[in-house]
C-alpha positions as CSV (number, residue, x, y, z in Angstrom):
1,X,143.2,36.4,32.8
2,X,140.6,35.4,30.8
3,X,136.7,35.9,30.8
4,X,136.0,32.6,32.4
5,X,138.1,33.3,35.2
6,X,137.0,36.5,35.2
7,X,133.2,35.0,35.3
8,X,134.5,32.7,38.2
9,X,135.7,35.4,40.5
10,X,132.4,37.5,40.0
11,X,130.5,34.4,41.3
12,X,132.5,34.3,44.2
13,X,132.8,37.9,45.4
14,X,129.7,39.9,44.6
15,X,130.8,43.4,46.1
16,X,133.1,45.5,43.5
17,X,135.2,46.4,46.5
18,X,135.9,42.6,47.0
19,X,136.2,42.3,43.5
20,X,138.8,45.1,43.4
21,X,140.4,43.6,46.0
22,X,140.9,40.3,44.5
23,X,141.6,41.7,41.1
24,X,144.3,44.3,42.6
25,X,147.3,42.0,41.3
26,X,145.9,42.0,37.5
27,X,144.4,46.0,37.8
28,X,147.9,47.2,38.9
29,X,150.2,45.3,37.3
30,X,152.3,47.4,34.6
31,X,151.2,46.0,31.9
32,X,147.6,47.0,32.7
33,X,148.5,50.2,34.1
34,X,149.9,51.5,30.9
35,X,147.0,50.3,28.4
36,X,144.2,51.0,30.8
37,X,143.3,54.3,32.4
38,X,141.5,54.6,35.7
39,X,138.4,55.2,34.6
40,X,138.4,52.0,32.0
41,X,139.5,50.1,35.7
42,X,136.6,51.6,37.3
43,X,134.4,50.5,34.4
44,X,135.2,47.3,33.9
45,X,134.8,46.8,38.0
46,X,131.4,47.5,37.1
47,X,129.9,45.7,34.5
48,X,131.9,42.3,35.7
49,X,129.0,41.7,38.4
50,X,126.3,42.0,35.9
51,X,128.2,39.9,32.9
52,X,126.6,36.5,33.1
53,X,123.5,35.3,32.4
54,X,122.1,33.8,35.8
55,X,122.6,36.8,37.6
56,X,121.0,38.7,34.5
57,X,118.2,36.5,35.1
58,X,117.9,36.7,38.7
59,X,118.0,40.4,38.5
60,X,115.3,40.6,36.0
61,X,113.2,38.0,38.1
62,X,113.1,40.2,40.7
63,X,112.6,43.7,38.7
64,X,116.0,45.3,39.2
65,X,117.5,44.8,36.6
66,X,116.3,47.6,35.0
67,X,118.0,49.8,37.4
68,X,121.0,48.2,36.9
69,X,120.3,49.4,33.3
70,X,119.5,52.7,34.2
71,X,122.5,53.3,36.4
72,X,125.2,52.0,33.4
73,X,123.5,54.6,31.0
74,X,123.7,57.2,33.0
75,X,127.5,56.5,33.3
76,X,127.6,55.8,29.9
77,X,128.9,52.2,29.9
78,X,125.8,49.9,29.0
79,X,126.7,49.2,25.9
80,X,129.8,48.3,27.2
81,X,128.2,45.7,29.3
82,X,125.9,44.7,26.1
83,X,129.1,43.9,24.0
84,X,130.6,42.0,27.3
85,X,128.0,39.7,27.3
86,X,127.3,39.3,24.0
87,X,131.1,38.0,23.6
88,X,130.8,36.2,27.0
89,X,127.5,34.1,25.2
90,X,129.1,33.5,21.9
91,X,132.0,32.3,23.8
92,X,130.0,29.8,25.7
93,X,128.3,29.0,22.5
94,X,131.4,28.5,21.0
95,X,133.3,26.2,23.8
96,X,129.5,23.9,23.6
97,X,130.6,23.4,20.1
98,X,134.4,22.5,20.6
99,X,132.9,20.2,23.1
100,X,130.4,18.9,21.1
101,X,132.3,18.3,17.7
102,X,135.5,16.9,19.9
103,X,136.1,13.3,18.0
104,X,137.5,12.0,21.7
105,X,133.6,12.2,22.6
106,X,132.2,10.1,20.2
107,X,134.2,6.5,22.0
C-alpha cells in the first residue's frame, strides 16, 4: 500500500475507527504483524488523518490545528507526523516533476 492510497482512504473515512476498519487487512496481515508492533499500528492510525495538506489547512483555518499539535506531542509522535508529510510533499513535488518532464507531454 502506498502513501497515495493511503492519502485516498484517509479522504474517504475520517474516523480512525473506520480507518482501522478498512485498513484491518494491511494492519493484520503477517507481514505487518511481525515488523510493526501495536503501538507503531496505533500511531500510524493516528497521524494518517492529519497527513495532507488540505485538511492541514482546514484545520488551521479554523484554529484546531494546534490542538491536533498539542495532542501528538503529548503522545510523542509529532515529529512523526512532521516527517509523514514532509515525504508525502516531496513526493507530490516529485510526481509534478515526472509529469512535467514526461516527453509524451510535449505532442
Amino acid at each position: 500500500m502506498t502513501v497515495d492510497s493511503l492519502r485516498g482512504i484517509t479522504a474517504k473515512y475520517a474516523t480512525t475507527n473506520t480507518l482501522a476498519s478498512t485498513l484491518d487487512p494491511f494492519l493484520s496481515a503477517p507481514l505487518t504483524t511481525s515488523h510493526l508492533q501495536p503501538s507503531q499500528i496505533e500511531n500510524i492510525l493516528e497521524i494518517i488523518p492529519f497527513v495532507s495538506w488540505s485538511t492541514e489547512k482546514k484545520l488551521r483555518q479554523t484554529g484546531e490545528w494546534e490542538k491536533v499539535e498539542s495532542d501528538l506531542q503529548a503522545k510523542g509522535i509529532w515529529e512523526v507526523l512532521c516527517c509523514v508529510q514532509d515525504a508525502d510533499r516531496l513526493d507530490a513535488i516529485g510526481a509534478f516533476g515526472v509529469s512535467f518532464n514526461n516527453p509524451q507531454n510535449e505532442r
